[in-house]
Biopython code that builds the backbone (N, CA, C, O; Angstrom):
import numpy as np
from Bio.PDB.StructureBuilder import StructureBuilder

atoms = [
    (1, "UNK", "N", (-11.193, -39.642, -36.673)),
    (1, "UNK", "CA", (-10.260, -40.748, -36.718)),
    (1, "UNK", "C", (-8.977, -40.287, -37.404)),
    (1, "UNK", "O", (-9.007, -39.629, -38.444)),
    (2, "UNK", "N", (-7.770, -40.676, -36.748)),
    (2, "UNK", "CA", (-6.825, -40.253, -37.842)),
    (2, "UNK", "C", (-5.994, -41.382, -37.926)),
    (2, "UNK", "O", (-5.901, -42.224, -37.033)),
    (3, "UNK", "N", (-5.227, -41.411, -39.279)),
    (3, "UNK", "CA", (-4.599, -42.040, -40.123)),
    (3, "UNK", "C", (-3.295, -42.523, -39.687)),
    (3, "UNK", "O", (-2.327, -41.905, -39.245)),
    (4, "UNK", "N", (-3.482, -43.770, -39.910)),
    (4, "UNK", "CA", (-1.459, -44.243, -38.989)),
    (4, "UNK", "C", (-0.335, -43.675, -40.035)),
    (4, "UNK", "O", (-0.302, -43.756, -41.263)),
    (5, "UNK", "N", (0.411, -43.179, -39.273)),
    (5, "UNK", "CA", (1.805, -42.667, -39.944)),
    (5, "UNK", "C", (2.452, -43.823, -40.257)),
    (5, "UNK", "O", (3.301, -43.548, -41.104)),
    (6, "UNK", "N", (2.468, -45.083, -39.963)),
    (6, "UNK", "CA", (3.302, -45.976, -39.773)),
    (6, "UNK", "C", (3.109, -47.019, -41.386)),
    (6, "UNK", "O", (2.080, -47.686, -41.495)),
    (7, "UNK", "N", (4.268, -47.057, -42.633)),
    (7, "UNK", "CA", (4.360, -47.586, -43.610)),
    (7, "UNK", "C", (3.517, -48.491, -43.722)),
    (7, "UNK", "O", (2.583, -48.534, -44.523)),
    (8, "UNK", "N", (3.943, -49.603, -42.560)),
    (8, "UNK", "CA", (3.413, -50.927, -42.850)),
    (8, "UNK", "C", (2.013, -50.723, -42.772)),
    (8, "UNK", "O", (1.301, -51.006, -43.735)),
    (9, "UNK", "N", (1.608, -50.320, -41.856)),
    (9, "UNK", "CA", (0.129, -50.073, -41.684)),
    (9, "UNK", "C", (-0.361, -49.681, -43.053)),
    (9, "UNK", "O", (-0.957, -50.414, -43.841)),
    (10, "UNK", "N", (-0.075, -48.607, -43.198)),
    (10, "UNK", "CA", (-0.328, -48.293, -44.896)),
    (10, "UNK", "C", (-0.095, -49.250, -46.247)),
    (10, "UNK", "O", (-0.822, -49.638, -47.161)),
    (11, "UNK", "N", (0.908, -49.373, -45.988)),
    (11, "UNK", "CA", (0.491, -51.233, -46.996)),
    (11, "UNK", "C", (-0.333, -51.884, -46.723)),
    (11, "UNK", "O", (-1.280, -52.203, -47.442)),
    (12, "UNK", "N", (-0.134, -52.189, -45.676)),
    (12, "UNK", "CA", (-1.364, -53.039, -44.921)),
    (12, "UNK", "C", (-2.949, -52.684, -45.457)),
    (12, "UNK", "O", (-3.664, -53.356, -46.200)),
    (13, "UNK", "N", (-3.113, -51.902, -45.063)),
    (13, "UNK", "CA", (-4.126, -51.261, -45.525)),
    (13, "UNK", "C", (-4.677, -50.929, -47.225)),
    (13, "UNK", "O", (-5.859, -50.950, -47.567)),
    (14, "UNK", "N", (-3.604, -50.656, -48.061)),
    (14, "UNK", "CA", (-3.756, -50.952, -50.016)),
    (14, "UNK", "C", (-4.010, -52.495, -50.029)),
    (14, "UNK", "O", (-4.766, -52.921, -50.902)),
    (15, "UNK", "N", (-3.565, -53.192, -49.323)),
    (15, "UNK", "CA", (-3.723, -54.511, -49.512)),
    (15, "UNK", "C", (-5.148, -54.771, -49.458)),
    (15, "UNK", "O", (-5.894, -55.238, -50.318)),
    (16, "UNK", "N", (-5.377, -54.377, -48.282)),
    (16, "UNK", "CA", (-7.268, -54.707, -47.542)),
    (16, "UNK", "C", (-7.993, -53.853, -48.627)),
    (16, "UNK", "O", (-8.920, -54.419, -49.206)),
    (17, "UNK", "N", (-7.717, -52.634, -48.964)),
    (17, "UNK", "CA", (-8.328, -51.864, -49.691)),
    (17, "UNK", "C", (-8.687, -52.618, -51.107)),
    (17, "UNK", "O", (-9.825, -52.642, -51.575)),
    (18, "UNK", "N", (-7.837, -53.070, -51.556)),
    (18, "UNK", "CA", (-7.426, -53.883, -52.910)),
    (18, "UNK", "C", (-8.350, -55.244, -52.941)),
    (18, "UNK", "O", (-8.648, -55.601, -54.081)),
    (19, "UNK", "N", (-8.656, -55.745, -52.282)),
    (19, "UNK", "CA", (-9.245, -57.430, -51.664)),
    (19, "UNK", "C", (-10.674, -56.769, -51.818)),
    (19, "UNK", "O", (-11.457, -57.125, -52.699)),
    (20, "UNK", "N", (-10.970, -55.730, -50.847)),
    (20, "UNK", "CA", (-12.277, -55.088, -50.912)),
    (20, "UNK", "C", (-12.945, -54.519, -51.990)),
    (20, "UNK", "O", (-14.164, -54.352, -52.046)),
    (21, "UNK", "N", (-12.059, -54.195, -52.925)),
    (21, "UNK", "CA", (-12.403, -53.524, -54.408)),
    (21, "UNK", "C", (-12.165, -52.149, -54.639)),
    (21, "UNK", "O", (-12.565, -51.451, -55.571)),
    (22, "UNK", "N", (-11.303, -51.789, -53.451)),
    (22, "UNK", "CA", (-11.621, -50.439, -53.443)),
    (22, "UNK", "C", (-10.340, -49.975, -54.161)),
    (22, "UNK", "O", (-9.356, -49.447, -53.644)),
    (23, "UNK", "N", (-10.554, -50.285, -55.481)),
    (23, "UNK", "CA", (-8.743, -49.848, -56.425)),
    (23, "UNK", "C", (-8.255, -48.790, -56.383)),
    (23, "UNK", "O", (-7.068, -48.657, -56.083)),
    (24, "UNK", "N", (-9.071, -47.734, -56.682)),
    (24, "UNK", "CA", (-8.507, -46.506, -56.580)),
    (24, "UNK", "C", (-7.836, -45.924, -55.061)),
    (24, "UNK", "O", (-6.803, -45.255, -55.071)),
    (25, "UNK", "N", (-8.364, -46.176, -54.120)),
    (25, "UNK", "CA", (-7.646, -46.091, -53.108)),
    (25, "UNK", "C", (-6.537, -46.915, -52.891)),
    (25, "UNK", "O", (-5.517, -46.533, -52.317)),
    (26, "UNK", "N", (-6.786, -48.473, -53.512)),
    (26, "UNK", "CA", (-5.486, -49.234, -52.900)),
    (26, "UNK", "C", (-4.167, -48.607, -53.794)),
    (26, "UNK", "O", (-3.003, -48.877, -53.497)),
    (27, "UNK", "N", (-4.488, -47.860, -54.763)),
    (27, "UNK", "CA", (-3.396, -47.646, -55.671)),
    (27, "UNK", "C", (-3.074, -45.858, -54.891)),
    (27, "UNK", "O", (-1.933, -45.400, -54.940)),
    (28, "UNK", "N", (-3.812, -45.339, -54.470)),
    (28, "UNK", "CA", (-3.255, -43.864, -54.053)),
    (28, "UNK", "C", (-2.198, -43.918, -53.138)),
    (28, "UNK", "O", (-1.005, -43.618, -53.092)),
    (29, "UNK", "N", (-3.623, -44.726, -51.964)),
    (29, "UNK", "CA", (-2.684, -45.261, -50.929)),
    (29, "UNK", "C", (-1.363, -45.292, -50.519)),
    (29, "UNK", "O", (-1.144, -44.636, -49.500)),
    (30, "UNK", "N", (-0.324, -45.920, -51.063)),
    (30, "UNK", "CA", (0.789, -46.324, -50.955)),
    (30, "UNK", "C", (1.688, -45.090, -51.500)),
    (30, "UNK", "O", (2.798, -44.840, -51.030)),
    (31, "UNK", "N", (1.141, -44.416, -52.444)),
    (31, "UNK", "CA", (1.951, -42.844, -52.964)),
    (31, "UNK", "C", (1.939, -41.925, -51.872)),
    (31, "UNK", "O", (2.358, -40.809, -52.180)),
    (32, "UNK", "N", (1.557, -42.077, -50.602)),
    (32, "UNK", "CA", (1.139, -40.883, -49.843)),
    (32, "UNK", "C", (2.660, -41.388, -48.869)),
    (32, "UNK", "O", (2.971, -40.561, -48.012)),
    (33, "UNK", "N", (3.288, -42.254, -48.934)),
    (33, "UNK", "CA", (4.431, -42.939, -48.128)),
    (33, "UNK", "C", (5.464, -42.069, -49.018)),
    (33, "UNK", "O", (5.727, -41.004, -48.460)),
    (34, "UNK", "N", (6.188, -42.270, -50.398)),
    (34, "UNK", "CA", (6.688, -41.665, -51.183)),
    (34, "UNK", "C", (7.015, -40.475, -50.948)),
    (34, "UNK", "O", (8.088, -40.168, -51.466)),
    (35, "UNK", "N", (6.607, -39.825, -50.476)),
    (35, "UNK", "CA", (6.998, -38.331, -50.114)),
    (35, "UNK", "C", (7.737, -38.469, -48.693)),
    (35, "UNK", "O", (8.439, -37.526, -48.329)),
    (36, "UNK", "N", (7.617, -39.527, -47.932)),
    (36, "UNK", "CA", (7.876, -39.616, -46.649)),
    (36, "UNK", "C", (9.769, -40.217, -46.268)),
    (36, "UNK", "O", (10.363, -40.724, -45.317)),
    (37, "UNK", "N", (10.059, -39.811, -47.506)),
    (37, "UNK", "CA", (11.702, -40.343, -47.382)),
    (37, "UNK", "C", (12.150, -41.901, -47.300)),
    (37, "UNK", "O", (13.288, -42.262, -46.999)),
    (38, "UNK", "N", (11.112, -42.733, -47.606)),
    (38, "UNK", "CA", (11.454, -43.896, -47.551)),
    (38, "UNK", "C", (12.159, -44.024, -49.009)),
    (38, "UNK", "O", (12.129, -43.322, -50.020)),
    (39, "UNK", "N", (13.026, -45.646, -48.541)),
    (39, "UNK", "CA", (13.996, -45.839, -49.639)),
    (39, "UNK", "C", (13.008, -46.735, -50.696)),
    (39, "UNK", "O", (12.233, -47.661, -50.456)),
    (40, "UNK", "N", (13.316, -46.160, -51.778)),
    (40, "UNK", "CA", (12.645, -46.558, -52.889)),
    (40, "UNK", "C", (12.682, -48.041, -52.771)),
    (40, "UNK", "O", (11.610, -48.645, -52.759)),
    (41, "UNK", "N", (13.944, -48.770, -52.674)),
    (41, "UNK", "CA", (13.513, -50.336, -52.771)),
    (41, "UNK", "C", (12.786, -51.217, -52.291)),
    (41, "UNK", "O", (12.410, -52.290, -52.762)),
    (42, "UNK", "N", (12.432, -50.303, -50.498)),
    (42, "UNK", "CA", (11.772, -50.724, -49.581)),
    (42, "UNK", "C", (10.327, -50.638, -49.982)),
    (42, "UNK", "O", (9.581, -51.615, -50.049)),
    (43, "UNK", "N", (9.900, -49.080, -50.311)),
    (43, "UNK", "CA", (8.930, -48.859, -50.510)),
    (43, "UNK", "C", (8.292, -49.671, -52.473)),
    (43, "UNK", "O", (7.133, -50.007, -52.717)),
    (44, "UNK", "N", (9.218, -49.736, -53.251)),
    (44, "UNK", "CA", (8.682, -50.395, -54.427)),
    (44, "UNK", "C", (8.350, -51.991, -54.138)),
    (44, "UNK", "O", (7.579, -52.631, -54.852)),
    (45, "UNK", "N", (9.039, -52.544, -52.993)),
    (45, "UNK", "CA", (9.175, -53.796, -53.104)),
    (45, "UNK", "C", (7.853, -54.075, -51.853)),
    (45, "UNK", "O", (7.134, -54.967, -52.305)),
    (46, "UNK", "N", (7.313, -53.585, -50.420)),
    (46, "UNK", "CA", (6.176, -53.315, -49.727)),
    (46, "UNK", "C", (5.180, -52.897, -50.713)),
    (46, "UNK", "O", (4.422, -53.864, -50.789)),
    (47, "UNK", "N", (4.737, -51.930, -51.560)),
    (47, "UNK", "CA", (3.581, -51.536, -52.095)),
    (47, "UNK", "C", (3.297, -52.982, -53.450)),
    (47, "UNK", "O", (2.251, -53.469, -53.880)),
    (48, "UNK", "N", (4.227, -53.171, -53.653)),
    (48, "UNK", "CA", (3.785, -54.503, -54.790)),
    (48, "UNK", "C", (2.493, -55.228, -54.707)),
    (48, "UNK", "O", (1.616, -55.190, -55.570)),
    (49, "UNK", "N", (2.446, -55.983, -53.438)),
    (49, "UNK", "CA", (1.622, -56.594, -52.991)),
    (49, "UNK", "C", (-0.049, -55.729, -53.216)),
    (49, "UNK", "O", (-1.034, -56.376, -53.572)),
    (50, "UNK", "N", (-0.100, -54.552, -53.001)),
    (50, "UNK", "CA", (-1.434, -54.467, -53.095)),
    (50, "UNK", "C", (-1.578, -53.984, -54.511)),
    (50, "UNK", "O", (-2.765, -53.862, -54.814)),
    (51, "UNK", "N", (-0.696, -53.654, -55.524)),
    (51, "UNK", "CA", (-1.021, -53.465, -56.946)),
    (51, "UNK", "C", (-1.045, -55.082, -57.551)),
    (51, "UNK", "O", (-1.692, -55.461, -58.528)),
    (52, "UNK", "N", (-0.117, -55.950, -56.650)),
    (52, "UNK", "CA", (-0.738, -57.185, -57.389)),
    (52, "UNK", "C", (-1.912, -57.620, -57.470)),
    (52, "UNK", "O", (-2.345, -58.179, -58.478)),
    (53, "UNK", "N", (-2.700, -57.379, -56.219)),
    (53, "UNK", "CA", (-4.034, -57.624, -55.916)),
    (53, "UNK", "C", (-4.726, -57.273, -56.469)),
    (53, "UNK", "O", (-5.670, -58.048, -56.625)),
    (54, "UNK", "N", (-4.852, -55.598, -57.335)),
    (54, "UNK", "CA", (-5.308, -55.130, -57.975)),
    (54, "UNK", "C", (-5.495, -55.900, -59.327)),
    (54, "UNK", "O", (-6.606, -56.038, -59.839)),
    (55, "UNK", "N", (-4.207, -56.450, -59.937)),
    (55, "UNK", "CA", (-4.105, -56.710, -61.252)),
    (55, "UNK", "C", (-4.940, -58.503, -61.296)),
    (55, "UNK", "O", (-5.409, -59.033, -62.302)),
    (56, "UNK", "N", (-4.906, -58.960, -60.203)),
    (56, "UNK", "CA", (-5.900, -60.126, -60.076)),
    (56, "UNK", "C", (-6.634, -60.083, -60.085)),
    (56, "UNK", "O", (-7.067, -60.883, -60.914)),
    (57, "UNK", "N", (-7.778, -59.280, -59.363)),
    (57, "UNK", "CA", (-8.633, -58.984, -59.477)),
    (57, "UNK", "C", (-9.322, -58.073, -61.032)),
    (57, "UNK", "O", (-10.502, -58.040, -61.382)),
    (58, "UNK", "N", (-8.369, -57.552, -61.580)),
    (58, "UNK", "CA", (-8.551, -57.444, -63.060)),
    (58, "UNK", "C", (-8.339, -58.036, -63.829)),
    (58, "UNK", "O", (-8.465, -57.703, -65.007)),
    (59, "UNK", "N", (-7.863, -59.339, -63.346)),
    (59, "UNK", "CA", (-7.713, -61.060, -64.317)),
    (59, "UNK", "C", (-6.460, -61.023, -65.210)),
    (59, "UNK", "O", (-6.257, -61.656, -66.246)),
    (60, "UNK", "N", (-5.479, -59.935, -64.430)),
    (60, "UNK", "CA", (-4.339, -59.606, -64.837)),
    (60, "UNK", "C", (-2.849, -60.469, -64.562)),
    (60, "UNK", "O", (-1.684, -60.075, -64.602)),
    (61, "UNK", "N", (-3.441, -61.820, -64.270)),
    (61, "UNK", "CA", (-2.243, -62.281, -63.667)),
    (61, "UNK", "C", (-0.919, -62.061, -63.823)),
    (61, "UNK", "O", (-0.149, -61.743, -62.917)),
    (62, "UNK", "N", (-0.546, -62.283, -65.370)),
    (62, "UNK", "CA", (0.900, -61.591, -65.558)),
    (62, "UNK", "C", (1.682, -60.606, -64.889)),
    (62, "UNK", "O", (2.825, -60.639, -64.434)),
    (63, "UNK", "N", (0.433, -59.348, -64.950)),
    (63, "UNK", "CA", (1.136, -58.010, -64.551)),
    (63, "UNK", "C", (1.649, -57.939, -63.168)),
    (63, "UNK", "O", (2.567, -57.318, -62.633)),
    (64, "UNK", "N", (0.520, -58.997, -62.659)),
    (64, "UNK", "CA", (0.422, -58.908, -61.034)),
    (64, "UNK", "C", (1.971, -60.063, -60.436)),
    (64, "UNK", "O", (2.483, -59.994, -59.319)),
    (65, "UNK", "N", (2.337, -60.879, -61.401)),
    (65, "UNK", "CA", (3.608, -61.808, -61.242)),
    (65, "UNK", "C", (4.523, -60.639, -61.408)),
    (65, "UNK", "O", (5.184, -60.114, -60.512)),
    (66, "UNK", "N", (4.476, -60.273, -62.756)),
    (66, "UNK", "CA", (5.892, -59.030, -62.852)),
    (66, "UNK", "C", (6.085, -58.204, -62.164)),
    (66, "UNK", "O", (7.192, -57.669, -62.090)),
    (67, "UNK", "N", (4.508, -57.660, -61.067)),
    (67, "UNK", "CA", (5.386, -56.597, -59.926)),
    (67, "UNK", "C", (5.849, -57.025, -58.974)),
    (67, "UNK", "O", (6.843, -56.569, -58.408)),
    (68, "UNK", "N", (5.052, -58.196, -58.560)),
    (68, "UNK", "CA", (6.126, -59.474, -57.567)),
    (68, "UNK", "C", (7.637, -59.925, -58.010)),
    (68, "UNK", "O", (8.728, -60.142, -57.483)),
    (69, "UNK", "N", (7.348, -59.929, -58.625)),
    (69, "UNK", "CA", (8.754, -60.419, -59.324)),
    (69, "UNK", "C", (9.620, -58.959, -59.465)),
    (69, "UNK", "O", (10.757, -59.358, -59.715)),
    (70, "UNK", "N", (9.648, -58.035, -59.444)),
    (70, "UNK", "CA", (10.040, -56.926, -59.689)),
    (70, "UNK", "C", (10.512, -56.338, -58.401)),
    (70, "UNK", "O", (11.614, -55.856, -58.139)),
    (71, "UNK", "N", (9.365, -56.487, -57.589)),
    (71, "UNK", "CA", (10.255, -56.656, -55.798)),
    (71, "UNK", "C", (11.047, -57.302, -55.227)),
    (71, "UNK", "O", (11.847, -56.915, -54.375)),
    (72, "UNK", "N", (10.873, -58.516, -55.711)),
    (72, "UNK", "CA", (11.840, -59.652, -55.308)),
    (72, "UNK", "C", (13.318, -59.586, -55.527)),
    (72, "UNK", "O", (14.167, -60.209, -54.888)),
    (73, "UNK", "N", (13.570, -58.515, -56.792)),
    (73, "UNK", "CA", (14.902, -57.915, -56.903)),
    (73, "UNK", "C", (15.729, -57.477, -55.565)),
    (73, "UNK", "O", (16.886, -57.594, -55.159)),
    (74, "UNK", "N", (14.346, -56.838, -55.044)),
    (74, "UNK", "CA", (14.849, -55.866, -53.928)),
    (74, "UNK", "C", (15.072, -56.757, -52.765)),
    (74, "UNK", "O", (16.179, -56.653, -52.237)),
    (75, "UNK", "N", (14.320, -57.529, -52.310)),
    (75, "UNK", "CA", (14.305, -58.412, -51.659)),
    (75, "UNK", "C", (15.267, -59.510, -51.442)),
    (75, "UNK", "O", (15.700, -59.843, -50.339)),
    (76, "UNK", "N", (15.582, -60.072, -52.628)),
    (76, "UNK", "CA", (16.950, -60.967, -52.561)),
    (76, "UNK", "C", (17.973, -60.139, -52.294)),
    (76, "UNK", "O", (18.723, -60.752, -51.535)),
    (77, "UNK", "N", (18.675, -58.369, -52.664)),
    (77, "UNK", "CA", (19.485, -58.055, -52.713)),
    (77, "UNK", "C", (19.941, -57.519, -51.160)),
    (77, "UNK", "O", (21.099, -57.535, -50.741)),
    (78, "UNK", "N", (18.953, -57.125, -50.541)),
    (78, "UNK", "CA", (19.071, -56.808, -49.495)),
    (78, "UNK", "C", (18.019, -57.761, -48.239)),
    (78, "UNK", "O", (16.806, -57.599, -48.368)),
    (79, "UNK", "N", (18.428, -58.564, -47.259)),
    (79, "UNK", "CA", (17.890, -59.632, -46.748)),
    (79, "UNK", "C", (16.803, -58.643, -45.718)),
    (79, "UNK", "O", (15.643, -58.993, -45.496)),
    (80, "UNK", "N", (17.350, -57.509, -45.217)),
    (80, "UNK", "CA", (17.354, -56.358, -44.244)),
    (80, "UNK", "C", (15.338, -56.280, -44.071)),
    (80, "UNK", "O", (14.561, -56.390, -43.122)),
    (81, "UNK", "N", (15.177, -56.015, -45.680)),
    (81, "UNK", "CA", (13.606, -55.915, -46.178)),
    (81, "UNK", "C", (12.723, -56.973, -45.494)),
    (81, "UNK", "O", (11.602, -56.685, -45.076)),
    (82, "UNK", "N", (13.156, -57.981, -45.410)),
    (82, "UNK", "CA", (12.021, -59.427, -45.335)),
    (82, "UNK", "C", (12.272, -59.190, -43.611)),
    (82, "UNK", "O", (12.349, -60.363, -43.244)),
    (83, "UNK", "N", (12.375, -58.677, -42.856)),
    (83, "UNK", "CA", (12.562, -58.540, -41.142)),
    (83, "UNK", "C", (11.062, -58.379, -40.897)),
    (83, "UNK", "O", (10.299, -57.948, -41.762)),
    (84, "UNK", "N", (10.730, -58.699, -39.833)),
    (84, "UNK", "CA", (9.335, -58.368, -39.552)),
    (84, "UNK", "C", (9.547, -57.214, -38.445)),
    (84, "UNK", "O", (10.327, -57.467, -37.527)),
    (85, "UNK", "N", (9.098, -56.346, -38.467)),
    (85, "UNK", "CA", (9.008, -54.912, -37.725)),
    (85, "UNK", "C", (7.168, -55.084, -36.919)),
    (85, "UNK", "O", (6.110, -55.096, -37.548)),
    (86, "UNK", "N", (7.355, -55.196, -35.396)),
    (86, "UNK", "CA", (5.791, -55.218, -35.287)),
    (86, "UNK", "C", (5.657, -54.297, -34.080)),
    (86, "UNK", "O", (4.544, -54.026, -33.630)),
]
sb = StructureBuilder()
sb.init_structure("model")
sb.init_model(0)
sb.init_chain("A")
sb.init_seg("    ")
for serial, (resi, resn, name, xyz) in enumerate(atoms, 1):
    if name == "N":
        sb.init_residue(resn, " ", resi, " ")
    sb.init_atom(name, np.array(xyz, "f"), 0.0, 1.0, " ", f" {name:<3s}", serial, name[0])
structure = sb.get_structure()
């Protein structure tokens, strides 16, 4: 089987990973994009979502608001991000 090249998919996927319990992967996951030339705001503000999941599931709510909230920077500043690509 091989692995989608494609970002979203890969978020996609830390997310599912993250829901499932599988933390350590949902957190690698998304570092393997990072090397791939994406723009940091895109990519800090897409991977959020499955470290939030993480931090809920560790009864972390705070942490898991502040990385939402921490994307949302990116998100309000540039509208470009919130497009749906399918």
């Amino acid at each position: 089987m091989q692995e989608s090249r494609s970002p979203r998919v890969v978020l996609q996927s830390a997310s599912v990973l993250a829901l499932a319990g599988d933390e350590a992967r949902a957190l690698k996951l998304p570092e393997t994009l990072h090397c791939r030339g994406l723009s940091i705001p895109w990519f800090s503000m897409c991977s959020a979502g499955g470290k939030a999941i993480v931090e809920l599931k560790r009864n972390q709510p705070a942490k898991a608001i502040d990385l939402l909230d921490g994307a949302m920077v990116y998100a309000r500043a540039d509208t470009g991000v919130l497009t749906r690509e399918d």
